[in-house]
FINU-817905 format. One record per residue (C-alpha): residue in three letters; chain; x, y, z. Coordinates in steps of 0.25 Angstrom, whole numbers, always signed. Layout:
FITI  volo  rolum     px     py     pz
FITI   ala      A      X      Y      Z
...
This chain:
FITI  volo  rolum     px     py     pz
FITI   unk      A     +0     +0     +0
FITI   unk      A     +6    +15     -5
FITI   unk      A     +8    +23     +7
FITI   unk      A     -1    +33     +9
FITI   unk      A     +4    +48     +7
FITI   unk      A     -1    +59    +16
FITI   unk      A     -5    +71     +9
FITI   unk      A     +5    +83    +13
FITI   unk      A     -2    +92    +22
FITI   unk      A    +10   +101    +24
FITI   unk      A    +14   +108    +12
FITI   unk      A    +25   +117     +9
FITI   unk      A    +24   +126     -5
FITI   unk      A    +37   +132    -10
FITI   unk      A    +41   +141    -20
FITI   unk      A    +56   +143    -19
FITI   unk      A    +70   +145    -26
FITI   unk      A    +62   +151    -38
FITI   unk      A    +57   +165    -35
FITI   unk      A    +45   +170    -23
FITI   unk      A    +49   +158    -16
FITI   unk      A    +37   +157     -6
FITI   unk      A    +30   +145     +3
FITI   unk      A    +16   +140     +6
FITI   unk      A    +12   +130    +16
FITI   unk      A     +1   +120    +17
FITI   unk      A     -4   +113    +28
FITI   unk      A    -15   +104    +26
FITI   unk      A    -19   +111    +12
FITI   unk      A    -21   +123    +20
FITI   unk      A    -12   +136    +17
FITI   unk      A     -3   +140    +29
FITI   unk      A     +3   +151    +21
FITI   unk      A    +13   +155    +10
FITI   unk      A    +23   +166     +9
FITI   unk      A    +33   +170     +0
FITI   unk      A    +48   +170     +5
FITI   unk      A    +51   +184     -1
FITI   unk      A    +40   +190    +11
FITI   unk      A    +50   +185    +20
FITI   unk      A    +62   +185    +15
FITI   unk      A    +61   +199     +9
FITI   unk      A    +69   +193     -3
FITI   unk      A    +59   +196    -16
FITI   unk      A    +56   +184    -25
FITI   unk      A    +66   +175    -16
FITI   unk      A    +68   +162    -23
FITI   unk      A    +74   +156     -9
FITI   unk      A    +68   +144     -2
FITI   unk      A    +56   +152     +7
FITI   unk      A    +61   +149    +19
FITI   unk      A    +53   +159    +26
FITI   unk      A    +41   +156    +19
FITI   unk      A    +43   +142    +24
FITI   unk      A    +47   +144    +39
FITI   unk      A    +34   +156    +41
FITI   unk      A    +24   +142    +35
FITI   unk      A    +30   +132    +42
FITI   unk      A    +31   +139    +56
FITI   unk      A    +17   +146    +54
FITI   unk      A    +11   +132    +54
FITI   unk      A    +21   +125    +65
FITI   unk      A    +28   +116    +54
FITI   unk      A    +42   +113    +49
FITI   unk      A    +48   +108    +37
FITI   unk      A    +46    +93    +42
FITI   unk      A    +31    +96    +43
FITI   unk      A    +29   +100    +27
FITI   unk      A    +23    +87    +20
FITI   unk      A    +26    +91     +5
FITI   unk      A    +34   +105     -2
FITI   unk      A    +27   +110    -14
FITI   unk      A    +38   +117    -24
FITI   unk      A    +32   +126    -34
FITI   unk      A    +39   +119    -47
FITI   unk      A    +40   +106    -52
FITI   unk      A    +55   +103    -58
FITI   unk      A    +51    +92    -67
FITI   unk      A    +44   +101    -75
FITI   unk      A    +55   +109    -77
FITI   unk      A    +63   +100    -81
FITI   unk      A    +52    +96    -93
FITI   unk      A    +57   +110   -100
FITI   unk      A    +69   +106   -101
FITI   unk      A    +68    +97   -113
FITI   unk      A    +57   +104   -119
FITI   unk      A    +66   +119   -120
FITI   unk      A    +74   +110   -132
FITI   unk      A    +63   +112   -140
FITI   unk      A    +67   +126   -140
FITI   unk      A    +80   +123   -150
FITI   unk      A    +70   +121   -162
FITI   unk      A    +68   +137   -162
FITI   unk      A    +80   +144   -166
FITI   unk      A    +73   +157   -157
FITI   unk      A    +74   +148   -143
FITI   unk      A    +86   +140   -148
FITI   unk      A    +94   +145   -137
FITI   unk      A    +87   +143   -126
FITI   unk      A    +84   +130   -127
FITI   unk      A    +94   +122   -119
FITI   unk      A    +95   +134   -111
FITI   unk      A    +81   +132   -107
FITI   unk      A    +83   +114   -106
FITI   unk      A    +93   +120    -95
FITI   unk      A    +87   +128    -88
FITI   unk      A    +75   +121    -85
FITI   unk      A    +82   +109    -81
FITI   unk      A    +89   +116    -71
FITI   unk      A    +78   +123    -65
FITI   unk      A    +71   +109    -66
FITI   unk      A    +84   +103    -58
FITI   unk      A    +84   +117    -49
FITI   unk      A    +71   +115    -46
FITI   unk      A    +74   +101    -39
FITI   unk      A    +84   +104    -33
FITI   unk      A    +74   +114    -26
FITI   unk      A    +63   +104    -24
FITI   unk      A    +74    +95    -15
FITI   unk      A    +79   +106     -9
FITI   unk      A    +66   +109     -2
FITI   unk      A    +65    +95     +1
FITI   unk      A    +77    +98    +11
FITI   unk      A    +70   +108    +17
FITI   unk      A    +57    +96    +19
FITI   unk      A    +62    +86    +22
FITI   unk      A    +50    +79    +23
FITI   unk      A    +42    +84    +14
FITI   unk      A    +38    +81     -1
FITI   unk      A    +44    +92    -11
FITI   unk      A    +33    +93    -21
FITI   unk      A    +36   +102    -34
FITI   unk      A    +24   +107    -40
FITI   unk      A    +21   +112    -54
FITI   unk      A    +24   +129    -53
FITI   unk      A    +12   +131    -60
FITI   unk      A     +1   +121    -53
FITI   unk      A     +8   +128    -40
FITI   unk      A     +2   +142    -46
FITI   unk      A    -10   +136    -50
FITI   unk      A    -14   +132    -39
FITI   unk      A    -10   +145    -30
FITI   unk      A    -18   +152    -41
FITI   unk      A    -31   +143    -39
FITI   unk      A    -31   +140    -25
FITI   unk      A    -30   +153    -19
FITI   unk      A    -42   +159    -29
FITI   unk      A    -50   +150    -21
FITI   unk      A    -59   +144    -30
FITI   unk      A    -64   +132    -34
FITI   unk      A    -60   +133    -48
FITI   unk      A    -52   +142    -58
FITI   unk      A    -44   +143    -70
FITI   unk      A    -28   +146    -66
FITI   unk      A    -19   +152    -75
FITI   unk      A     -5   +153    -72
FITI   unk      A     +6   +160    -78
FITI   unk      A    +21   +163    -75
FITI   unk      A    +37   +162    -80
FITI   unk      A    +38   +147    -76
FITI   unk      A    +33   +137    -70
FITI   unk      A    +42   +124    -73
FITI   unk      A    +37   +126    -90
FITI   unk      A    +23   +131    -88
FITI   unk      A    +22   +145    -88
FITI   unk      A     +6   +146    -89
FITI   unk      A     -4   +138    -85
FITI   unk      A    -19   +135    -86
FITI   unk      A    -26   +128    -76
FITI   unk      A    -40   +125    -69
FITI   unk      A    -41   +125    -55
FITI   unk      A    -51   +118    -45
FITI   unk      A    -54   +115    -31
FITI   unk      A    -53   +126    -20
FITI   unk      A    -49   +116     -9
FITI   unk      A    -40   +107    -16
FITI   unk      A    -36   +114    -27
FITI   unk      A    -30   +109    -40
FITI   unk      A    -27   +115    -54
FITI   unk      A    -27   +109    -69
FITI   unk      A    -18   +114    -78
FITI   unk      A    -25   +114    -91
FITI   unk      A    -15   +122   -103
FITI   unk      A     +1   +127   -101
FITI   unk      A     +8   +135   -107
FITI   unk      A    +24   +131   -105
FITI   unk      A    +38   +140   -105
FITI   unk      A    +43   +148   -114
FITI   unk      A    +28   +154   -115
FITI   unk      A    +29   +163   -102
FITI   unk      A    +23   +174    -98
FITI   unk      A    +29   +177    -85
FITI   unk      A    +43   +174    -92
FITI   unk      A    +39   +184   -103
FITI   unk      A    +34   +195    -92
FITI   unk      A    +48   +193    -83
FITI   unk      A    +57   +194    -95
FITI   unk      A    +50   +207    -99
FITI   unk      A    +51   +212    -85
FITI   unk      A    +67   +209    -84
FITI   unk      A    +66   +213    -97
FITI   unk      A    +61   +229    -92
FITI   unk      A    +71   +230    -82
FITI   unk      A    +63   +222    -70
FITI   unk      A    +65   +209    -62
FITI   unk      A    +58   +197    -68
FITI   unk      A    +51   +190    -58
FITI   unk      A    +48   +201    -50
FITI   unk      A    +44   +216    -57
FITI   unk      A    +35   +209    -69
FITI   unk      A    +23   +219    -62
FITI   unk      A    +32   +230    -63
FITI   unk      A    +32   +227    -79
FITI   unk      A    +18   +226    -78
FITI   unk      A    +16   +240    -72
FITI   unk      A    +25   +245    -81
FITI   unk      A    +18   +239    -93
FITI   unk      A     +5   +250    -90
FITI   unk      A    +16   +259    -92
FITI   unk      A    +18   +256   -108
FITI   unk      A    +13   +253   -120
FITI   unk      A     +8   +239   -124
FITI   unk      A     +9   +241   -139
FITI   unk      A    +25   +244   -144
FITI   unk      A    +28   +231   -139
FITI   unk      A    +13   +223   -141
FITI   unk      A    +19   +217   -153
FITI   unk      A    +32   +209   -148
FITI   unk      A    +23   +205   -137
FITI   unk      A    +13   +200   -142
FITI   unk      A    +23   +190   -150
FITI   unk      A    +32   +188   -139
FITI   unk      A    +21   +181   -130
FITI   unk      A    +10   +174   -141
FITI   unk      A     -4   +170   -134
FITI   unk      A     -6   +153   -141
FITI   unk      A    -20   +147   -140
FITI   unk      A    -15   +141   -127
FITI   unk      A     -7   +153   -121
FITI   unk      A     +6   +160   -126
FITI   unk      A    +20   +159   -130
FITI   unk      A    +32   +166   -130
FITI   unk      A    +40   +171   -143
FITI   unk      A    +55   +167   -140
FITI   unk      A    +59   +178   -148
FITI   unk      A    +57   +188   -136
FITI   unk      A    +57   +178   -125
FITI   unk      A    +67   +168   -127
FITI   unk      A    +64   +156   -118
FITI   unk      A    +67   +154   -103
FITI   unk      A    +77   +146   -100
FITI   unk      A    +78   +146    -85
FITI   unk      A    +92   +149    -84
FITI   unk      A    +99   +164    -80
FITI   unk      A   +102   +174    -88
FITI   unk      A    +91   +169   -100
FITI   unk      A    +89   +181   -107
FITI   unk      A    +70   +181   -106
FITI   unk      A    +71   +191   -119
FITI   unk      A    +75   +191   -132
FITI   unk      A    +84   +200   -138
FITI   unk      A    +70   +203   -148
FITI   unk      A    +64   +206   -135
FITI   unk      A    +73   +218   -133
FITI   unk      A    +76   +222   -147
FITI   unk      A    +60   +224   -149
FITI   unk      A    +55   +230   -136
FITI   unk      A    +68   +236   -127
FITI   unk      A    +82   +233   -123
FITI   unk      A    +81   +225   -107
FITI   unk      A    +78   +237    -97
FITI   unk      A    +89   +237    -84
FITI   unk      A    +80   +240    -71
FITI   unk      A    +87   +255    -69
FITI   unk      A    +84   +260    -83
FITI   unk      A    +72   +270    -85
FITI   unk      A    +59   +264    -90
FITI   unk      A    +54   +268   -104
FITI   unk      A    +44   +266   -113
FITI   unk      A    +48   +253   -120
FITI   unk      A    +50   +246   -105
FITI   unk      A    +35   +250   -104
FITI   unk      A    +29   +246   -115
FITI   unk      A    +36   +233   -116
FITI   unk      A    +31   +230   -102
FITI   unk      A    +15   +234   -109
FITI   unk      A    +18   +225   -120
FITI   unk      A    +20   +214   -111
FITI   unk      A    +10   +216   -100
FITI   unk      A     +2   +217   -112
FITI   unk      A     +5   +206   -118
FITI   unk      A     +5   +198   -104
FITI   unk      A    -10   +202   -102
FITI   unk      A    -14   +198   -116
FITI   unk      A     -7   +182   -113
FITI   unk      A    -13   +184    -98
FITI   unk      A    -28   +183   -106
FITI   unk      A    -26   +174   -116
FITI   unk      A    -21   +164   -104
FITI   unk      A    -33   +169    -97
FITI   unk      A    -43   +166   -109
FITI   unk      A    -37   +151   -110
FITI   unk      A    -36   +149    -97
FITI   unk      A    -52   +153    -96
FITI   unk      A    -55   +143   -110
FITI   unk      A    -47   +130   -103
FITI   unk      A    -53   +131    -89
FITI   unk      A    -67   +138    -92
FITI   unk      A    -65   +144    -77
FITI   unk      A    -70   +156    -74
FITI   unk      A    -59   +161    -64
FITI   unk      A    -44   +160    -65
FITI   unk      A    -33   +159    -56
FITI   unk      A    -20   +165    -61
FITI   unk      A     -6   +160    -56
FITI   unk      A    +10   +162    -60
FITI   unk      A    +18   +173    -60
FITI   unk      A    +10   +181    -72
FITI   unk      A     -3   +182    -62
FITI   unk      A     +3   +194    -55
FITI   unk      A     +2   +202    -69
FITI   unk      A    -10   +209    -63
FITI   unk      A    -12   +218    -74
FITI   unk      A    -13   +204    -82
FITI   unk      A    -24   +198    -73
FITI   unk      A    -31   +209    -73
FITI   unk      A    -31   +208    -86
FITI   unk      A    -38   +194    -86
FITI   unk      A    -49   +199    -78
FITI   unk      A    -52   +212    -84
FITI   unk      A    -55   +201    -97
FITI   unk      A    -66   +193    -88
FITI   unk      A    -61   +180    -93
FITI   unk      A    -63   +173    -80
FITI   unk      A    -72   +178    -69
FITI   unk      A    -61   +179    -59
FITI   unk      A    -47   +181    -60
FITI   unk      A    -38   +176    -47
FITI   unk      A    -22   +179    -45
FITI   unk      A    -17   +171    -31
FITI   unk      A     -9   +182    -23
FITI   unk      A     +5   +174    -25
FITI   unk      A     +2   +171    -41
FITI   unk      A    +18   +170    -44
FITI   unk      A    +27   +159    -39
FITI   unk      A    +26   +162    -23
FITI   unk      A    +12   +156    -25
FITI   unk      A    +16   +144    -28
FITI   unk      A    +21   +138    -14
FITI   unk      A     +6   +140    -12
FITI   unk      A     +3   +131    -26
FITI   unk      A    +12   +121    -25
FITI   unk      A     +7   +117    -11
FITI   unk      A     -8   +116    -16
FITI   unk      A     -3   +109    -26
FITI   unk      A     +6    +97    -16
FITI   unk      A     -8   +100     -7
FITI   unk      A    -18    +96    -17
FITI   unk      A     -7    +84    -23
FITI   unk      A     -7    +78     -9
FITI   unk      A    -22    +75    -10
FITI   unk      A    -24    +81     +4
FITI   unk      A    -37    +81     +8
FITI   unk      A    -35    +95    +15
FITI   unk      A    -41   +106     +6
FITI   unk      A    -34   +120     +2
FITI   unk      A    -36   +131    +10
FITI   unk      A    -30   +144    +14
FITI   unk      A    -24   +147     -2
FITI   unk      A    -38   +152     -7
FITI   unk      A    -40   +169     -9
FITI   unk      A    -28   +170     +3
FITI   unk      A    -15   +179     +0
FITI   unk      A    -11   +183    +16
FITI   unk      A     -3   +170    +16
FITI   unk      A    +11   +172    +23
FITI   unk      A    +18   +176    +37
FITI   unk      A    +11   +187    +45
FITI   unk      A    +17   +196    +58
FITI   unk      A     +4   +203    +66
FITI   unk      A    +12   +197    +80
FITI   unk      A    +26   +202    +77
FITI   unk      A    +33   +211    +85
FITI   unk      A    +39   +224    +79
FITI   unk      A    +52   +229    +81
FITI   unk      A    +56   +243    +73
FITI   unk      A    +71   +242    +78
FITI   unk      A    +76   +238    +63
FITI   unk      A    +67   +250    +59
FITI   unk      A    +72   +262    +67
FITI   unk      A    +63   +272    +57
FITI   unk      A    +51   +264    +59
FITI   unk      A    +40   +268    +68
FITI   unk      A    +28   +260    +74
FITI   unk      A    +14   +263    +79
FITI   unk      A     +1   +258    +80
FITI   unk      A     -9   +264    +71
FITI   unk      A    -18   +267    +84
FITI   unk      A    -33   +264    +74
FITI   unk      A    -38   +254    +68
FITI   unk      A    -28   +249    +58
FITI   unk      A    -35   +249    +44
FITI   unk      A    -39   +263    +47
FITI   unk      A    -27   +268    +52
FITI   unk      A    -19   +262    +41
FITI   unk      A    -29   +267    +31
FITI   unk      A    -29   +281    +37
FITI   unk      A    -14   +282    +35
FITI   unk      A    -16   +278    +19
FITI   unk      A    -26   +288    +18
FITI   unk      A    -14   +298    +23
FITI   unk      A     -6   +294    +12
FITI   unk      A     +3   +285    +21
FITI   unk      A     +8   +272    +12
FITI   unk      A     +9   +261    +22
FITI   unk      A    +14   +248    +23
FITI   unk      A     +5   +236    +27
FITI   unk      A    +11   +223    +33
FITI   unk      A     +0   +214    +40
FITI   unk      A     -4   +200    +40
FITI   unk      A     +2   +189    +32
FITI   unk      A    +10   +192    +20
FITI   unk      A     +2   +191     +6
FITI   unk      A     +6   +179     -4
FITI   unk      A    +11   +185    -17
FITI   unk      A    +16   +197    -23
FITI   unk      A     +5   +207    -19
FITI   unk      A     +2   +215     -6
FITI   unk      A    -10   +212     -2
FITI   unk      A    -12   +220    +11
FITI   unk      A     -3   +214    +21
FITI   unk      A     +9   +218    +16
FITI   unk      A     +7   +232     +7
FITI   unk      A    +11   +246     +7
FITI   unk      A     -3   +253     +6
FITI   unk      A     -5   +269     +1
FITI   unk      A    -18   +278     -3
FITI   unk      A    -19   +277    -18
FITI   unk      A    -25   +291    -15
FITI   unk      A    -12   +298    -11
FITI   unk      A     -5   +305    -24
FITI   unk      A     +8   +300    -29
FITI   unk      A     +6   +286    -20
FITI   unk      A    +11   +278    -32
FITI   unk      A    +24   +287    -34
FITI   unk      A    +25   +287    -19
FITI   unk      A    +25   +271    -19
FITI   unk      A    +34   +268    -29
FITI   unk      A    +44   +278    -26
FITI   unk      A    +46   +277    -12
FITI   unk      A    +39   +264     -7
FITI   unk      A    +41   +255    -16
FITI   unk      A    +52   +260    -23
FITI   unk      A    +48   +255    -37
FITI   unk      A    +44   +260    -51
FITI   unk      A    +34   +271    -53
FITI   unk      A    +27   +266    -62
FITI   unk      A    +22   +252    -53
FITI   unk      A     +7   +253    -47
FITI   unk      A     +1   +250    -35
FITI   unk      A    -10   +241    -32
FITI   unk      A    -23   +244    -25
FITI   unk      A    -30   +237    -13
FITI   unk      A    -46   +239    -11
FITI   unk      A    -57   +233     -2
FITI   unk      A    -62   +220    -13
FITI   unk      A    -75   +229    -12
FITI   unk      A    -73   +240    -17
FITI   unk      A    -63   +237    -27
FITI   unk      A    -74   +239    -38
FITI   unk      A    -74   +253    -36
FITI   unk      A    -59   +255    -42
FITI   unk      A    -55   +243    -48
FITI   unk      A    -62   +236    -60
FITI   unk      A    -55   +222    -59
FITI   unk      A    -70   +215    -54
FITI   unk      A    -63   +205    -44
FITI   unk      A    -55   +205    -33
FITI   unk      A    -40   +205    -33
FITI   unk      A    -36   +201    -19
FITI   unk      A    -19   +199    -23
FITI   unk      A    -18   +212    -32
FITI   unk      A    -16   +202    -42
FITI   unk      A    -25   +209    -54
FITI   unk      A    -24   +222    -59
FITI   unk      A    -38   +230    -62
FITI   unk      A    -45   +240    -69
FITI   unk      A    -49   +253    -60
FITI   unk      A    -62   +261    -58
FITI   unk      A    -63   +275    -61
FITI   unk      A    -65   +278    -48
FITI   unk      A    -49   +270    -45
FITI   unk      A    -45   +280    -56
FITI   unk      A    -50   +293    -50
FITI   unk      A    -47   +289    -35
FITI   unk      A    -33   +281    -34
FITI   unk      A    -28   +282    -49
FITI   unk      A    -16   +278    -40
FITI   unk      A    -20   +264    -40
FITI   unk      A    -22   +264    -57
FITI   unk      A    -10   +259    -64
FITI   unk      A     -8   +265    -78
FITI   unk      A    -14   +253    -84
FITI   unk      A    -27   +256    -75
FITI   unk      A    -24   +245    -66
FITI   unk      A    -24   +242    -52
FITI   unk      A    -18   +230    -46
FITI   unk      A    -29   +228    -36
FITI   unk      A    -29   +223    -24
FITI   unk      A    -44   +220    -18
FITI   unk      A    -46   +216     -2
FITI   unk      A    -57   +210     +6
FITI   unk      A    -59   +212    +20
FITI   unk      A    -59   +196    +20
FITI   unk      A    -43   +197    +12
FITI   unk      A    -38   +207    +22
FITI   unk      A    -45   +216    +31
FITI   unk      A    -35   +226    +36
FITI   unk      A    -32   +229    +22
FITI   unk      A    -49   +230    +18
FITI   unk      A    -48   +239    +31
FITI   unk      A    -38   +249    +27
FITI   unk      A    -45   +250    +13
FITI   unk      A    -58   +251    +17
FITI   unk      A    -53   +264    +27
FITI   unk      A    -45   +270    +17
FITI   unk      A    -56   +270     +8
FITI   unk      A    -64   +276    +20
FITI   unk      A    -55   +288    +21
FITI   unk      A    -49   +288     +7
FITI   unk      A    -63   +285     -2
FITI   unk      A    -54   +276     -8
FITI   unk      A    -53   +261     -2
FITI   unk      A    -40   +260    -12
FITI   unk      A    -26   +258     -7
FITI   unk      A    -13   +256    -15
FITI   unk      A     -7   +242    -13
FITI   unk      A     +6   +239    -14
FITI   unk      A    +16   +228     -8
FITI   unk      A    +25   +230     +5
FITI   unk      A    +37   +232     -2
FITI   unk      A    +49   +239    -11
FITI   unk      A    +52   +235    -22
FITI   unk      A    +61   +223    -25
FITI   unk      A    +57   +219    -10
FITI   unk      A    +46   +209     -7
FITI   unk      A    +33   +212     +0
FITI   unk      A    +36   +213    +15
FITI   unk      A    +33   +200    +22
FITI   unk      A    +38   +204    +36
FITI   unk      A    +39   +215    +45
FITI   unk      A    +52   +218    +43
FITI   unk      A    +51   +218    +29
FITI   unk      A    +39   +228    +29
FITI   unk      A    +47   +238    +40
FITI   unk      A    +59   +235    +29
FITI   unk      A    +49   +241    +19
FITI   unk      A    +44   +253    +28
FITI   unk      A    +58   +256    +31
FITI   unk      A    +64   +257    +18
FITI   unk      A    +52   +264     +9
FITI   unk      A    +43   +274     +9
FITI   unk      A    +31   +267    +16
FITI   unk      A    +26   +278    +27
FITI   unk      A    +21   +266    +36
FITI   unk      A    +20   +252    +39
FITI   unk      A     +6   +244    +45
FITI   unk      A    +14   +232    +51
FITI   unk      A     +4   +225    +58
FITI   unk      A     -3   +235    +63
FITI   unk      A     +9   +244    +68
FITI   unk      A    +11   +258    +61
FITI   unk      A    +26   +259    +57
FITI   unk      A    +30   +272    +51
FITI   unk      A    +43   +277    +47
């Protein structure tokens, strides 16, 4: 007789060694929390093991290492390893000819990398199973779990996940859930490899400042290069390809050059990040937003013809192109459009875990994933000590909190906001934010000069109560993660124009009481004195610094910038 295997009921999910290394834990198919490694670390997009991540999830629920039952790891190597063989058939064309053993290379070392990772996490879990699951199911599965419903069609799109690069699947089950993919489209056809190499292309880091690309692109015009685009990225009946001829294939070694030198000689010579911005830098980001929107749809429009769903769930890296979704739901081609708050690759610690969950055949259903985004380590009982912080000041606000803060916004003062757990993904979403009146002149220049210290031309995103976000925003959903970009209202237009990017957008962000009721609070008082229950949104940090994860980072913050005041926990700390 077979022995009979216990379903894992401690689960450990990793995404490490990569980039936005992160962990989520398990424990019974319940979510005990997830956090991302940078938030603690105050290292942006670290790739290190997330030991932090790991120690906060393990002590928070009275474990150790030798109490996890199984490690899920967000890629499969195997797969990898697949392209290798395939990226011969790349010889045949004289335009990729090059690239093709470079690319059997490199995908069979990252395939022999990415196992030496797996077994090195099984040093560090000794006794548990190390279970590599597919990059994109993981995504799938963040994606659809955490809308909550019962069913739904998931689109995901990013660089790379082992060869796929977009997928399309259906969704089902709430309580146990489980995805089908139903069509693929594999490397070299990528858009999130197309966006990056544009983005390091125009003077910025790939990986990390493709929305400052995005910004830029309302800045410029679409039609001077609409032509190369449109042939450097083709829609097919089934999704898109990429012309080699402005994007040579990856090869997933250093120093590949992502652009062809007919890239450059048709649009603009490779941008170094000091130099001045001009007109060709902006309309090539246009062209490509553009261009980006326009594959985002047809994807959207097959997606809808192979599920039949009438909502959609939308994963991968590409899913935090706001302008892009927005986009798909301005075209009504599903009823509902849902963006988990970690879309990229943090995400997937929470995925790959469902996924070795739902594998086990565990009898315990899902819970605590679904419409959730304050997931990680929180500080309401620690003790303050200003000592490192000599020019730092504290008081107690003396009222009640919501108005107090609220009354202080209304003055003009730009405050920081650190309370609760830290969110899950890239956005603030109230707990750790620097708030300021869209109502105050010159708040965006004031912002961007002195506070974050980044480009003038970068919006900033507004938060209003879920109910009465129909008055200034014309999006007709709710956008609990700031993940959609919407339409505005006359009324937004007349009242806090500061909130209206060129393009006539605002990256929403809508709040229940039931989502975060200081923050519906402080809205609904501002809007009491104000008229206006709008504030701007923005995430507690500087540029090229991660959001603020711990006290210390967010007094860091208050220190080194322009902030006028921190809200740490219901203490008042001025400069």
């Amino acid at each position: 007789m077979a022995p009979v295997t216990r379903a894992p009921s401690v689960i450990l999910g990793l995404c490490s060694y990569t980039h936005d290394s992160s962990a989520a834990l398990l424990v019974g198919g319940e979510l005990v929390g997830f956090v991302e490694e940078e938030r603690l670390s105050g290292q942006k997009h670290t790739k290190a093991y997330p030991a932090r991540a790991v120690a906060w999830l393990l002590g928070r629920s009275g474990l150790t290492a030798a109490d996890v039952d199984a490690v899920a790891y967000n890629f499969r190597p195997t797969h990898y390893l697949a392209e290798s063989p395939a990226a011969l058939r790349l010889a045949l064309s004289p335009r990729t000819r090059d690239r093709a053993l470079p690319r059997a290379r490199g995908f069979a070392l990252v395939a022999a990398r990415t196992q030496r990772r797996i077994r090195l996490i099984g040093r560090q879990f000794p006794t548990a199973r190390v279970a590599p699951v597919l990059h994109h199911r993981a995504h799938q599965l963040t994606a659809f779990a955490a809308s909550g419903w019962n069913e739904a069609a998931v689109l995901v799109i990013d660089s790379l996940g082992e060869r796929q690069t977009t997928t399309i699947a259906r969704g089902h089950d709430t309580l146990r859930p489980r995805t089908r993919t139903l069509e693929a489209v594999n490397d070299p056809a990528s858009l999130g490899y197309v966006y990056g190499a544009v983005t390091e292309h125009l003077g910025w880091r790939r990986g990390d400042e493709e929305g400052t690309v995005m910004a830029l692109a309302a800045l410029g015009d679409p039609a001077r290069f609409r032509h190369l685009f449109a042939h450097a990225v083709r829609t097919t009946a089934t999704g898109f390809r990429i012309d080699p001829a402005y994007f040579p294939p990856r090869t997933l070694l250093p120093r590949s050059p992502r652009t062809t030198r007919r890239f450059i000689a048709e649009t603009c010579p490779a941008r170094h990040p000091d130099e001045p911005l001009t007109d060709l830098h902006r309309d090539v980001a246009a062209a490509l937003q553009e261009r980006t929107e326009q594959v985002l749809l047809h994807l959207a429009r097959r997606t809808r013809v192979l599920t039949g769903s009438r909502r959609l769930c939308v994963g991968g890296g590409v899913a935090t192109n706001c302008v892009g979704i927005g986009r798909i739901i301005e075209a009504g081609i599903f009823d509902e459009v849902f963006v988990p708050p970690a879309p990229g690759d943090a995400g997937t610690a929470i995925g790959a875990a469902l996924a070795v969950h739902v594998d086990g055949r565990s009898p315990r259903t899902v819970a605590g994933v679904a419409r959730t985004c304050y997931l990680g380590p929180s500080y309401e009982d620690q003790s303050l000590d200003l000592t490192p912080w000599p020019g730092l000041h504290q008081k107690p606000p003396g009222i009640d909190t919501a108005e107090f803060l609220a009354d202080q916004l209304a003055h003009g003062t730009i405050v920081g906001l650190f309370q609760g757990a830290i969110e899950a993904g890239p956005r603030a979403l109230g707990n750790r934010s620097i708030l300021a009146s869209p109502l105050e002149p010159g708040v965006v220049e004031r912002l961007n000069a002195t506070v974050k210290f980044r480009e003038p031309f970068r919006p900033f995103a507004p938060m209003i109560p879920a109910e009465r976000a129909g008055e200034f925003f014309t999006l007709g959903q709710q956008a609990p993660y700031m993940s959609m970009a919407s339409g505005v209202t006359n009324m937004a237009r007349e009242h806090v124009p500061a909130i209206v990017h060129a393009n006539g957008t605002s990256r929403l962000q809508t709040v229940t009481k039931a989502q975060n009721p200081f923050m519906h609070a402080v809205l609904t008082a501002f809007g009491r004195r104000t008229g206006v229950p709008v504030l701007i949104n923005t995430s507690l940090n500087v540029k090229g610094k991660p959001i603020c994860g711990t006290p210390e980072m967010a007094l860091d913050c208050l220190a080194n910038s322009g902030l006028d005041a921190l809200l740490l926990e219901g203490r008042w700390i001025t400069k």
